[in-house]
DSSP file (Angstrom, degrees, kcal/mol; ACC not computed):
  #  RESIDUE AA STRUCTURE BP1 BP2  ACC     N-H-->O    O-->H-N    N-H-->O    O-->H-N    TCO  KAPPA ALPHA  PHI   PSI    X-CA   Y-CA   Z-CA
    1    1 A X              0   0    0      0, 0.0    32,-2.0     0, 0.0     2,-0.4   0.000 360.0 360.0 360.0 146.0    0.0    0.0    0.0
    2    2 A X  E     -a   33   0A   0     30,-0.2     2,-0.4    32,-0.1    32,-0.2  -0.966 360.0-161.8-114.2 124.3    1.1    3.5   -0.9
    3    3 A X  E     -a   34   0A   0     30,-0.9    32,-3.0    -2,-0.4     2,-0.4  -0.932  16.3-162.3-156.9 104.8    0.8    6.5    1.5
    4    4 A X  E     -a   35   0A   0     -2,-0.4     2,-0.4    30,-0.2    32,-0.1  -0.921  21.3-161.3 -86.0 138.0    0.8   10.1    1.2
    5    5 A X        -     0   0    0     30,-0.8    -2,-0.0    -2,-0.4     5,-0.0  -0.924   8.7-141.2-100.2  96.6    1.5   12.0    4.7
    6    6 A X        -     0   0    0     -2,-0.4    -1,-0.1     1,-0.1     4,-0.0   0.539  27.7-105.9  25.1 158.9    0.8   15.2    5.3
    7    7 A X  S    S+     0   0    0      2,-0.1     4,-0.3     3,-0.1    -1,-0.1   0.576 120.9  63.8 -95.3  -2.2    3.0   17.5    7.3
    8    8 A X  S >> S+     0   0    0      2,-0.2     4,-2.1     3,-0.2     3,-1.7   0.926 107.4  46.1 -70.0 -64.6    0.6   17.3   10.2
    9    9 A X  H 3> S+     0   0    0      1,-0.3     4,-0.9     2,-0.2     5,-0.2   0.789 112.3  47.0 -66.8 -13.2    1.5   13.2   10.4
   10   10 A X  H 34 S+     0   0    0      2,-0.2    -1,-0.3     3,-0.1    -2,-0.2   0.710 111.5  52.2 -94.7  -3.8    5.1   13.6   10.1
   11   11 A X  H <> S+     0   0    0     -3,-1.7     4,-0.7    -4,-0.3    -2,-0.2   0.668 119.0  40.7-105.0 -46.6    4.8   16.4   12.8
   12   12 A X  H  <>S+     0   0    0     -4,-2.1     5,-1.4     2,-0.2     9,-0.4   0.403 107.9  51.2 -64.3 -17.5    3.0   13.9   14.8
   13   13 A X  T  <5S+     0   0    0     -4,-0.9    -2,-0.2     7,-0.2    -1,-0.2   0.686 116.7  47.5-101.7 -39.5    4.8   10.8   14.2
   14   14 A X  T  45S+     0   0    0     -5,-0.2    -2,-0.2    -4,-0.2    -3,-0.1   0.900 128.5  18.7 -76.5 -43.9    8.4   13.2   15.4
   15   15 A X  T  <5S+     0   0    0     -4,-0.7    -3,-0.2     2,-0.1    -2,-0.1   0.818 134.9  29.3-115.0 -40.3    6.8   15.0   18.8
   16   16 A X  T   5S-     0   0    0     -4,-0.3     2,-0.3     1,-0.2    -3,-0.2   0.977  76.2-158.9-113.2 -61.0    3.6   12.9   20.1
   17   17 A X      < +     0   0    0     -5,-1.4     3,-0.4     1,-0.0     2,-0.3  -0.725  45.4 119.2  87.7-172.4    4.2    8.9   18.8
   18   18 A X  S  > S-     0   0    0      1,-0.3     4,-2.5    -2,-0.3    -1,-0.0  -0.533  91.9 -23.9 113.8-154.8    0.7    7.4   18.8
   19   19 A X  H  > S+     0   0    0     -2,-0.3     4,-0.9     2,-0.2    -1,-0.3   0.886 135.0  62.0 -43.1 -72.8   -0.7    6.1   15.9
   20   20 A X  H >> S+     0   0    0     -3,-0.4     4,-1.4     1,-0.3     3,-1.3   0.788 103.5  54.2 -18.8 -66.7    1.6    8.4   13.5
   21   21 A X  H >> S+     0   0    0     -9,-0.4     3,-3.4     1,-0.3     4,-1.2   0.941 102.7  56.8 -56.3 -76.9    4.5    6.6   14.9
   22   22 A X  H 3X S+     0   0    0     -4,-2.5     4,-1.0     1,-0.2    -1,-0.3   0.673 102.9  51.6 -45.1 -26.1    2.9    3.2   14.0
   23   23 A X  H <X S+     0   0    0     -3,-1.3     4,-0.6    -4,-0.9    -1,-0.2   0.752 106.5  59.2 -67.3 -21.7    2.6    3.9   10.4
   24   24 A X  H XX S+     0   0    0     -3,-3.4     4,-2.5    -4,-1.4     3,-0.6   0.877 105.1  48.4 -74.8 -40.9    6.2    4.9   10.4
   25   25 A X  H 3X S+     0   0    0     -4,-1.2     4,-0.6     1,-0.2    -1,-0.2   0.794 105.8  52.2 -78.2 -15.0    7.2    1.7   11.5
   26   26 A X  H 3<>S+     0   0    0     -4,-1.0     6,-2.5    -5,-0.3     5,-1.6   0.547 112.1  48.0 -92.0  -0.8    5.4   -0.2    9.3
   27   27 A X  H X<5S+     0   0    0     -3,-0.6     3,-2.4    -4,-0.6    -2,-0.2   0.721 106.8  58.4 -80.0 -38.4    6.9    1.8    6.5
   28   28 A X  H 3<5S+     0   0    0     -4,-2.5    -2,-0.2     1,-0.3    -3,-0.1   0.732 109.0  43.9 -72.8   0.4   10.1    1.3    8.1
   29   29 A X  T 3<5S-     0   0    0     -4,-0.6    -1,-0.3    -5,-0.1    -4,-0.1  -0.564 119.7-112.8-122.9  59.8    9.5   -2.5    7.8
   30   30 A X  T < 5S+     0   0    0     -3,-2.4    -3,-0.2     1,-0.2    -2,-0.1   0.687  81.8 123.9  14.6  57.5    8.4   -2.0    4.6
   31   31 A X  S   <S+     0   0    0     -5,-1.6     2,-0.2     1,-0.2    -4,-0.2   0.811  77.2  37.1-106.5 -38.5    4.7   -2.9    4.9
   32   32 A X  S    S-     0   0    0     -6,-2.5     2,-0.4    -9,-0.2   -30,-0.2  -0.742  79.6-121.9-110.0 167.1    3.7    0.2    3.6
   33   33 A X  E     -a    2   0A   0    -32,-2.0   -30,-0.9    -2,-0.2     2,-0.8  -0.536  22.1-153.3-107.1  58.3    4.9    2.8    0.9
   34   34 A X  E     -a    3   0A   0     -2,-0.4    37,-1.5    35,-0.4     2,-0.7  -0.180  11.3-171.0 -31.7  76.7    5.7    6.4    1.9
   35   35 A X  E     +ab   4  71A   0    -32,-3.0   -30,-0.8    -2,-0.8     2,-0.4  -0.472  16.6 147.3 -85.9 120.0    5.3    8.8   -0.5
   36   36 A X        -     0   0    0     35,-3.5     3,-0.1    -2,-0.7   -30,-0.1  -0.980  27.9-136.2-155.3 171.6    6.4   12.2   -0.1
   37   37 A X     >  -     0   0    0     -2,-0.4     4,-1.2     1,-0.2     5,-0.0  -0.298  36.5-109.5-122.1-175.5    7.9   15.5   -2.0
   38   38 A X  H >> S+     0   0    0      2,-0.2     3,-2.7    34,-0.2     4,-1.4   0.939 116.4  64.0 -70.8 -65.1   10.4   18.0   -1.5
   39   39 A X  H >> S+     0   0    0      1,-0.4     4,-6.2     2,-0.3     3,-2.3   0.639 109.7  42.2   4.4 -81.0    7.3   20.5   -0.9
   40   40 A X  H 3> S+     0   0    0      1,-0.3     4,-1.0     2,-0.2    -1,-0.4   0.681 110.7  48.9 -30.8 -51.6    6.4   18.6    1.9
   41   41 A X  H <X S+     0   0    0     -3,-2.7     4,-0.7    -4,-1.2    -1,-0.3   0.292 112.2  55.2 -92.4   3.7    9.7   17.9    3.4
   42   42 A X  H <X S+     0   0    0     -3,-2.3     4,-3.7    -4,-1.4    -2,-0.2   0.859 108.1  45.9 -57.2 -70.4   10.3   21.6    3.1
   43   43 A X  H  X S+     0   0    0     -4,-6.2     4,-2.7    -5,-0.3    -2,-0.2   0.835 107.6  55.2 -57.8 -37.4    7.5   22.5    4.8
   44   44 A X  H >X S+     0   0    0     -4,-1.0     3,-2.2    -5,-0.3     4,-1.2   0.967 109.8  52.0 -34.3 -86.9    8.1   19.8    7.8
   45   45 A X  H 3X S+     0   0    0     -4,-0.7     4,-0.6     1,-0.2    -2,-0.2   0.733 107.7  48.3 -20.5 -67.7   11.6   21.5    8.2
   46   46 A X  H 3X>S+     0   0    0     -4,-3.7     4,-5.0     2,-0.2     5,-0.6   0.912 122.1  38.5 -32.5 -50.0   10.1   25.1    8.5
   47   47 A X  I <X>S+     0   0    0     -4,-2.7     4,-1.9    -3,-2.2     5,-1.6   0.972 112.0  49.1 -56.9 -58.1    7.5   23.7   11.1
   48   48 A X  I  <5S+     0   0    0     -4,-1.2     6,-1.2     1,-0.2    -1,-0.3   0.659 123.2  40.6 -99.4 -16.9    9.5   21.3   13.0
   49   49 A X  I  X5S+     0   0    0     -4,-0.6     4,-0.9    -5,-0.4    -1,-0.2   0.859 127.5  25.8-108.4 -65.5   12.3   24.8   13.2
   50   50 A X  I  <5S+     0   0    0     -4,-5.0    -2,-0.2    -5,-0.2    -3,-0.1   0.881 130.3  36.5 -69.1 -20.4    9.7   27.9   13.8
   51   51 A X  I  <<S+     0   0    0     -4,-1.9    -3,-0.2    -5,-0.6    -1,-0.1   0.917 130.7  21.4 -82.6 -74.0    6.8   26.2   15.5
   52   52 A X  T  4<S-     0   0    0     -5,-1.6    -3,-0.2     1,-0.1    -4,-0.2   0.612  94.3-132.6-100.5   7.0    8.0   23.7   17.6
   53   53 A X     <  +     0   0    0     -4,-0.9     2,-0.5    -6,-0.5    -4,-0.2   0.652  42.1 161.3  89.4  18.8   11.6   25.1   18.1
   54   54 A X        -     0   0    0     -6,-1.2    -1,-0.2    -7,-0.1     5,-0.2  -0.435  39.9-115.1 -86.0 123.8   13.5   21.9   17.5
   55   55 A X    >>  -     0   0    0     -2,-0.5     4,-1.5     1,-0.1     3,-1.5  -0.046  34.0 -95.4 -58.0 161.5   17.5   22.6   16.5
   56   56 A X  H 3> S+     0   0    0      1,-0.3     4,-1.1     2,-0.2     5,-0.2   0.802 118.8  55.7 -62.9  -9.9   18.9   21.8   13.2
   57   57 A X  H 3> S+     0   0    0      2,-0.2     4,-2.2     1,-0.1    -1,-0.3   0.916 108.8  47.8 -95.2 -28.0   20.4   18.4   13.9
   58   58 A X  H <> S+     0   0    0     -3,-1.5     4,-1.5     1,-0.2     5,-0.3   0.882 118.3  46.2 -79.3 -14.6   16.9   16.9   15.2
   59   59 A X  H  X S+     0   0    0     -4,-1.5     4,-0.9    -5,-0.2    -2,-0.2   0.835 109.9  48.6 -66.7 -36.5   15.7   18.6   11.9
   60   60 A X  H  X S+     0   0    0     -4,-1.1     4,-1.7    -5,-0.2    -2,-0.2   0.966 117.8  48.7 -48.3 -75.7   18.6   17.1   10.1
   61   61 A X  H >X S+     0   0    0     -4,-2.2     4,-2.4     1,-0.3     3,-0.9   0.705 113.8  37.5 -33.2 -73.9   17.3   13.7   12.0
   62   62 A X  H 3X S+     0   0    0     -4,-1.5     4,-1.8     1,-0.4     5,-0.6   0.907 116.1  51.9 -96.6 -63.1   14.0   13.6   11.4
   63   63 A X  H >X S+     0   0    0     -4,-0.9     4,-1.9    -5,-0.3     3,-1.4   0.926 111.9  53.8 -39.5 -53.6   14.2   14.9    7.9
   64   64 A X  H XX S+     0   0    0     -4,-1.7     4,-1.5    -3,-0.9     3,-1.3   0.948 104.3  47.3 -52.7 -66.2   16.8   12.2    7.4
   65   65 A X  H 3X S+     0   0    0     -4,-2.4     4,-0.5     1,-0.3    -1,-0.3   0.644 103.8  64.5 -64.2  -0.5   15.1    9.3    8.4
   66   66 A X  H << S+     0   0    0     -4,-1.8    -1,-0.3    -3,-1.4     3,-0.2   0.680 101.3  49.6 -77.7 -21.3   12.1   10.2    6.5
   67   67 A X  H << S+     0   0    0     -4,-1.9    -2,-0.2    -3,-1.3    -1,-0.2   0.642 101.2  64.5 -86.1  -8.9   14.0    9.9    3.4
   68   68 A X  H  < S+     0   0    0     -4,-1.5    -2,-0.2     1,-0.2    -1,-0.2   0.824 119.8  22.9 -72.4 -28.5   15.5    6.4    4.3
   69   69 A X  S  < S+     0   0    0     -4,-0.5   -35,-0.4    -3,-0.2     2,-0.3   0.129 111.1  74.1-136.7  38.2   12.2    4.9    4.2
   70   70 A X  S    S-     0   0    0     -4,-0.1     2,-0.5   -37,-0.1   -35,-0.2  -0.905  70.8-126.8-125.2 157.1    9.8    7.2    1.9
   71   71 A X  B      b   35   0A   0    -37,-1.5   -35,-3.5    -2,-0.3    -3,-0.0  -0.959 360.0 360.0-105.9 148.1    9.9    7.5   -2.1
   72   72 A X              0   0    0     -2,-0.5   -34,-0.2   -37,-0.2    -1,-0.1  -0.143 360.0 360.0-129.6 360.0   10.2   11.2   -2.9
């Protein structure tokens, strides 16, 4: 199955866990298909830096591992 997220779930999946988080692992053990753009992962980055105030290397992180297990 093939999956578009939002920046809302990847926002959720980074700070809260819950449900979000489980779809991330089941991408990350390839059970599901993560699709997502730069757009997106622009916009994450903006959030995840003005909004919720998180410093560039957990942006770095987070950015990162979403590109290990998403097609872009």
């Amino acid at each position: 199955m093939r999956i578009v997220f939002d920046t809302n779930v990847f926002i959720a999946a980074a700070l809260q866990g819950g449900f979000a988080q489980d779809l991330i692992e089941l991408a990350n053990k390839e059970v599901i298909t993560i699709i997502t753009s730069q757009a997106i992962l622009d916009e994450l980055q903006e959030k995840l830096r003005t909004k919720f105030h998180l410093s560039e290397k957990q942006v770095a992180f987070v950015i990162d591992k979403i590109r290990e297990i998403s097609v872009i």
